[in-house]
C-alpha positions in Angstrom: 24.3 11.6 5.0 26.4 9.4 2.7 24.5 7.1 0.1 25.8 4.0 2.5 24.3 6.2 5.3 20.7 6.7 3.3 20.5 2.7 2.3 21.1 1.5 6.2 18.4 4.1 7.3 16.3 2.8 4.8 17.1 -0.9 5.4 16.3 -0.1 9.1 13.0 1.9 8.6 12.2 -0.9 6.3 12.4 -3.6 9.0 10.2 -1.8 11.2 7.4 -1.3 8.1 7.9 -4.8 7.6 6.9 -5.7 11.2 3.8 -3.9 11.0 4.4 -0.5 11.7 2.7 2.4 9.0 5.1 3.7 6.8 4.0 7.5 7.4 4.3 7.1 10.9 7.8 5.6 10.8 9.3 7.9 8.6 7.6 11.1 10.1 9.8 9.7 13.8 12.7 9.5 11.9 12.7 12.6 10.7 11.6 14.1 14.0 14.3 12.4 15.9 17.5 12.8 13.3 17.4 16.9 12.7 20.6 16.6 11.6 18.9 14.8 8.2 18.6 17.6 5.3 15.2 18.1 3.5 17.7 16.1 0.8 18.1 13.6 2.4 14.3 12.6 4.2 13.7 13.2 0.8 16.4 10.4 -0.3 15.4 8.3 2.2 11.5 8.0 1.7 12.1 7.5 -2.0 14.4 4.0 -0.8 11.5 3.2 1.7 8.6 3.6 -0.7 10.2 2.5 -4.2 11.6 -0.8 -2.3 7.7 -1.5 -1.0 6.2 -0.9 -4.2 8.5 -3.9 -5.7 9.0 -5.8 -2.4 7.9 -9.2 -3.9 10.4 -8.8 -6.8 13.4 -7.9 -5.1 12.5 -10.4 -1.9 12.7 -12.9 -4.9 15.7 -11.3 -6.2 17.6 -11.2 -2.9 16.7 -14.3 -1.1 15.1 -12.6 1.6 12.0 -10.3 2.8 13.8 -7.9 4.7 15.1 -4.5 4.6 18.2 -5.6 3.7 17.2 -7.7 1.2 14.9 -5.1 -0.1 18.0 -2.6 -0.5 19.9 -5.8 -2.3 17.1 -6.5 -4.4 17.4 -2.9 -5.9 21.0 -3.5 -6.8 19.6 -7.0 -8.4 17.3 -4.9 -10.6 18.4 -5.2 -14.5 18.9 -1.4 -14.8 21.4 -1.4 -12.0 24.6 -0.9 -11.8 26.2 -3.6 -9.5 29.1 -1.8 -8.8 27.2 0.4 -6.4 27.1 -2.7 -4.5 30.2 -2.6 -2.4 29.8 1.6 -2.6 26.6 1.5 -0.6 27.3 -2.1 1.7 31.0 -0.4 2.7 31.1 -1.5 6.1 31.5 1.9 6.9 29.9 3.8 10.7 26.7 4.6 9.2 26.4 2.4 6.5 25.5 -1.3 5.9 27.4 -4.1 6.7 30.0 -5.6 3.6 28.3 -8.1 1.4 28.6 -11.2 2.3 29.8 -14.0 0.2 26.1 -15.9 -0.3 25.0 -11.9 -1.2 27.6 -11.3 -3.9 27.7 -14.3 -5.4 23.4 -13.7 -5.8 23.7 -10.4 -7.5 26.1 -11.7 -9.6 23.4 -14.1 -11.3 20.3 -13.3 -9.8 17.4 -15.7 -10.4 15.1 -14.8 -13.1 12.0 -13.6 -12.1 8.7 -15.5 -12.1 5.4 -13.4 -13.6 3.7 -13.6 -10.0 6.8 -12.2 -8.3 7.4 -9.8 -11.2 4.0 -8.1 -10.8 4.6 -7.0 -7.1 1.2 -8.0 -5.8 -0.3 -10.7 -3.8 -1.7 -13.5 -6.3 -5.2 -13.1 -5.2 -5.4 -9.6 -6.0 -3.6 -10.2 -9.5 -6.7 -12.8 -9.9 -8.8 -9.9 -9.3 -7.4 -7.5 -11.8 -6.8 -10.2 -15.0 -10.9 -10.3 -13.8 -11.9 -7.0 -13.6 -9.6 -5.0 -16.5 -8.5 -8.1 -18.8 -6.1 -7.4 -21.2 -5.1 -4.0 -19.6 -4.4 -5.4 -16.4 -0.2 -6.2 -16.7 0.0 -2.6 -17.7 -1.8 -1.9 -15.1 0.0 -4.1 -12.5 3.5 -2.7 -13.8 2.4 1.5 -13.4 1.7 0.4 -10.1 5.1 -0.6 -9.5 6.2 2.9 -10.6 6.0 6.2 -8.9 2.9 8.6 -9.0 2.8 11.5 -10.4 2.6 14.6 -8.5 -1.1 16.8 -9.5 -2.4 19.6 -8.5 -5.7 21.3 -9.0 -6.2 24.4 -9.7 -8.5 27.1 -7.9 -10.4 28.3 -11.2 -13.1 30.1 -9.3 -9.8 32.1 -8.3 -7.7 31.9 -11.1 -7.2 30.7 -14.2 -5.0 27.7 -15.2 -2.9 29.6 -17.3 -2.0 31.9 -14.5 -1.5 29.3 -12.1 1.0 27.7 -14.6 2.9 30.9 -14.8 3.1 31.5 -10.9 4.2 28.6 -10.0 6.8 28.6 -12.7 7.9 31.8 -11.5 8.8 30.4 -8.5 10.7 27.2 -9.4 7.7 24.6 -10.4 7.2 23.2 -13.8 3.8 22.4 -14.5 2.0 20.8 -17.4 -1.5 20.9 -17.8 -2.9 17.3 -17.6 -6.0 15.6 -19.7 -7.9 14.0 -17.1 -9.4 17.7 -16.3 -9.4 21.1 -17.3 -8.2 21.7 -13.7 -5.1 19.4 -13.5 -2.0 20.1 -13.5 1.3 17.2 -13.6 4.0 18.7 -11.5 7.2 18.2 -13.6 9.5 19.9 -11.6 10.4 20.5 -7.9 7.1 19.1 -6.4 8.6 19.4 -3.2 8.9 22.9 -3.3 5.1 23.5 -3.2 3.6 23.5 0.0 5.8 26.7 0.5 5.0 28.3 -2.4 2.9 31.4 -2.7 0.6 30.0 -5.3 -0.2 26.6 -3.0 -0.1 29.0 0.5 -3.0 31.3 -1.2 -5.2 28.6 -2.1 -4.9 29.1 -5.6 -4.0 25.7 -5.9 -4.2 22.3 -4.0 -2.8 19.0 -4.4 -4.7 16.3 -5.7 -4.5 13.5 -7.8 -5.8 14.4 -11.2 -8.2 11.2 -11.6 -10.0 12.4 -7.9 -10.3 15.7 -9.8 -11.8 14.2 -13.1 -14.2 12.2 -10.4 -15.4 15.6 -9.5 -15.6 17.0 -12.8 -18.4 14.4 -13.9 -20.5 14.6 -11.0 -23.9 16.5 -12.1 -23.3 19.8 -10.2 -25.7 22.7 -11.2 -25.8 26.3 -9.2 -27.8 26.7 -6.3 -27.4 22.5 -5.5 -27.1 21.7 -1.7 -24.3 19.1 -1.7 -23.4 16.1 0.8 -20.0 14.8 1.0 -20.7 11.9 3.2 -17.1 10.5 3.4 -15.7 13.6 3.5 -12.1 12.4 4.8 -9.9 15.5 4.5 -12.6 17.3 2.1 -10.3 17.4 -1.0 -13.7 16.6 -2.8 -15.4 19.4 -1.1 -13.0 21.6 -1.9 -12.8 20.7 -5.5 -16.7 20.9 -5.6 -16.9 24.6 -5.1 -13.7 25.6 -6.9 -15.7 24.3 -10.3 -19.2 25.4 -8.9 -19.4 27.8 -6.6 -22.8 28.5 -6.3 -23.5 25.5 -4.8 -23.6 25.2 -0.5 -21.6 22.3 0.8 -21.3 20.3 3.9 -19.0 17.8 4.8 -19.5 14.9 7.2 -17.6 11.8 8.1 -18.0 8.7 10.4 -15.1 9.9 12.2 -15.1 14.0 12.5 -11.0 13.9 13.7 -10.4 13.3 9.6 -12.1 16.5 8.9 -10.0 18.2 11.6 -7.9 20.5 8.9 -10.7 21.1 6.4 -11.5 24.4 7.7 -8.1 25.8 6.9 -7.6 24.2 3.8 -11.2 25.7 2.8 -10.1 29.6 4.2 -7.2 29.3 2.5 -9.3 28.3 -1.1 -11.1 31.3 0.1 -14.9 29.0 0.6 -16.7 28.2 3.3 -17.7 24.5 3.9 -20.1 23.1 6.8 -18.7 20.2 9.1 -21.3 18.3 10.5 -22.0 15.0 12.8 -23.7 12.4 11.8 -26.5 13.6 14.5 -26.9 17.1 12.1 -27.8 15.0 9.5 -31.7 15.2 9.7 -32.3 18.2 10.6 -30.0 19.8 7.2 -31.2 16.9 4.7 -32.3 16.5 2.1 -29.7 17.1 -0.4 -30.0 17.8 -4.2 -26.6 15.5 -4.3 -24.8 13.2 -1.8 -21.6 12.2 -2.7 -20.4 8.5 -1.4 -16.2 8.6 -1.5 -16.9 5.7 0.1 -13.9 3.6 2.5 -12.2 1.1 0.6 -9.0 -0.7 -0.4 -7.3 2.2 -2.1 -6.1 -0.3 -4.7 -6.0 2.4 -7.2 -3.6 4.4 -5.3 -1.6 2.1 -4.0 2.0 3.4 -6.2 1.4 6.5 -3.6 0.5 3.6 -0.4 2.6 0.8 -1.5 2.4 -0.7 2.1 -1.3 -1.1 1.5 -0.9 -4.0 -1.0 0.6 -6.5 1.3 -1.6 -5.9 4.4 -5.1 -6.1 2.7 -6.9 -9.5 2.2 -9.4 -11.3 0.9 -11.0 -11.7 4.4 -9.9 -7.3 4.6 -11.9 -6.7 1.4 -14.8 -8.5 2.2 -15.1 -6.5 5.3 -14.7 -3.4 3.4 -17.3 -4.2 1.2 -19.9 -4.8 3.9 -18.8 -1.1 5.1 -19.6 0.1 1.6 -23.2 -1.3 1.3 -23.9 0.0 5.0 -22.8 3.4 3.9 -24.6 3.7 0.7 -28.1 2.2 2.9 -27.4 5.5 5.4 -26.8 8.2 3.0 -29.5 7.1 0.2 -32.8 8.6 2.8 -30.8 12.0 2.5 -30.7 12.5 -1.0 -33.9 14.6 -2.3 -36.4 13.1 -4.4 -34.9 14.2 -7.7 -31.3 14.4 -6.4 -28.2 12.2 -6.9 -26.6 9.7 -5.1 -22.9 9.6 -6.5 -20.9 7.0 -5.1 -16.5 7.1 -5.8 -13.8 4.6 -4.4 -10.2 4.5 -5.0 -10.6 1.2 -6.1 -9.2 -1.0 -8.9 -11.7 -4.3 -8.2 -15.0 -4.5 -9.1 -16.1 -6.1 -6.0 -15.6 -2.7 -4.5 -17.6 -0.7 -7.7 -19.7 -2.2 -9.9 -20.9 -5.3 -7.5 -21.4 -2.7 -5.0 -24.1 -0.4 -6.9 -25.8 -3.7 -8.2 -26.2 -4.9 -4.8 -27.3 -1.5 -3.6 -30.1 -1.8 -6.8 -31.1 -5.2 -5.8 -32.1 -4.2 -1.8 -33.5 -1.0 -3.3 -35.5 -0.8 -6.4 -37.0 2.3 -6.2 -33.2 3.6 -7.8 -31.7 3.3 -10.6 -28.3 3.6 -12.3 -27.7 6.5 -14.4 -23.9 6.5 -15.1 -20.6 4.9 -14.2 -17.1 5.5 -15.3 -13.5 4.4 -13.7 -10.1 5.4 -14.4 -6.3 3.4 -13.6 -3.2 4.7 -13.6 -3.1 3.9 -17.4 -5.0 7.4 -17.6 -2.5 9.0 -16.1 -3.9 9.6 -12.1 -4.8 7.1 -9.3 -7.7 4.2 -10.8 -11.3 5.3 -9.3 -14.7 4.8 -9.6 -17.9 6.7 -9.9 -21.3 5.7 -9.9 -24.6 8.2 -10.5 -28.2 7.2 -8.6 -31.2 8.7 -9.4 -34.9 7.7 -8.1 -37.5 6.0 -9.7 -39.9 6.8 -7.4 -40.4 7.1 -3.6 -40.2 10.1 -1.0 -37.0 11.8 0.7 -36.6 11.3 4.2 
């Protein structure tokens, strides 16, 4: 594909992501229907879908318009661009975008200058939120999120040690740097696309995942012989990460909808451990737990540089529902922690209406627990922002 070729497949993907259709989805068609496409460029192609989302309020303002063709224009608005690529990539050409128009040439020329609201790339109500929540760290924060994530992986230490892991990859193509967050996290600095078909990734040696999910896991109160819950266990990259730092410990994974859990099994023989999926109906019968772990639903706020399309479809009304799901699903996993075990509860969540409001609610309906710990992360540490909160009993019987 040309670069003209790339920018109208983006400007048309774009305009159905716009419309309402998931990002994922809509890429994952296009690749499927246009073989012809090299790994280069799906891999172009993504990047001009998900950088343009990630700044779609600043280069709508930029352009004029909040389309996908204004979104592609708005890049070549962008200070650090060149705007002779302009007619390059709008030549008119087969594949390729329609010429600039006069109203479109004479914008780029002197684009307006940006407000602070439109600069952010964020709905106003949730910048309220994060000038609330983080205070004088919340621009920096607003801006990484304009930026891509970085690429993490964990490493396998019941399997191998960092060290090694470093030098397997490396021999086969992928920097690596080890990453502070977590003695298990590694920042991919070099051809992260090239893992899933490595040796070192296809051996369960390493998996990936973002380096503050890993640090979430690394402070939860794990000791051997501990019968763990992961309530919310999505795809189980908790689960996972649980028994590569403690293996001694038994885990079982359950979720509201079981489908999410559908590829844990593999991921777990290939980390070489052996995870229970349940249904919610096993629940009694296996409980209690010496620690139940809440990854609880929620806005994904803190990840949203890696689900930029989340930003402009969540709203107030969105997160107010959320947080009614998170109170209901701290009040059903609470009777199936043991009476001196831990409820841990985790988002991926940047407001405090999702975190901290959420335990102190939880504490007001039930005083027979008490907060132990908390601790969140943003991007500013270097992974996705998140959230963890400890629970111990004061006094009361398991279920």
């Amino acid at each position: 594909m040309t670069p003209a070729a790339r920018v109208q497949t983006a400007i048309e993907l774009l305009d159905r992501i716009l419309a309402g259709e998931a990002a994922e989805r809509v890429l994952t068609a296009w690749g499927r229907a246009n073989r012809f496409a090299g790994s280069g460029d799906r891999a172009a192609v993504r990047d001009l879908v998900f950088d343009a989302l990630r700044r779609r309020r600043s280069r709508a303002a930029l352009a004029g318009t909040d389309s996908g063709r204004g979104l592609m224009l708005g890049m070549l608005a962008e200070p650090d661009r060149d705007t002779a690529d302009a007619d390059r990539l709008f030549d008119g050409s087969r594949h390729g975008p329609a010429p600039l128009t006069g109203a479109e040439r004479a914008r780029l020329a002197s684009p307006p200058a940006l407000s602070p609201s439109d600069a952010a790339d964020m709905p106003d109500w949730a910048q309220v939120l994060l000038a609330a929540d983080w205070g004088s760290d919340a621009p920096a924060i607003t801006d990484a999120l304009r930026h891509r994530a970085p690429v993490f992986l964990r490493v396998n230490l019941a399997r191998v040690a960092r060290d090694l892991a470093m030098s397997r990859l490396a021999d086969e193509g992928i920097g690596t740097e080890p990453h502070p967050l977590t003695v298990t996290a590694l920042r991919v600095t070099a051809n992260a696309r090239r893992i899933q078909a490595s040796d070192t990734y296809r051996t369960g040696l390493v998996e990936v995942q973002d380096a503050a999910s890993q640090a979430v896991v690394a402070d939860l109160p794990l000791r051997p012989g501990m019968r763990v819950l992961d309530y919310c266990a999505g795809g189980g990259g908790k689960a996972l990460a649980i028994l590569g730092r403690q293996p001694d410990v038994s885990v079982v994974a359950h979720d509201a909808d079981p489908s999410r859990m559908a590829d844990l099994p593999a991921r777990a023989a290939r980390a070489g451990v052996d995870v229970s999926c349940v249904t919610t109906a096993d629940l009694p019968r296996l409980g209690p737990f010496d620690l139940v772990l809440c990854d609880a639903p929620c806005s994904g706020s803190g990840a949203w540089r890696r689900s930029p399309e989340a930003r402009w479809r969540l709203t107030p009304a969105g997160l107010d529902r959320l947080t009614a799901t998170q109170d209901r699903v701290l009040a059903a996993a609470a009777p199936f922690v043991a009476r001196q075990g831990i409820l841990a509860y985790a988002t991926c969540s940047l407001f405090e209406a999702e975190n901290r409001d959420r335990i102190a609610a939880f504490l007001a309906a039930c005083p027979e627990w008490k907060l132990d710990s908390t601790r969140r992360w943003s991007p500013l540490d270097g992974g996705d922002g998140f959230f963890l909160a400890c629970l111990s009993r004061l006094h009361g019987d398991a279920t």
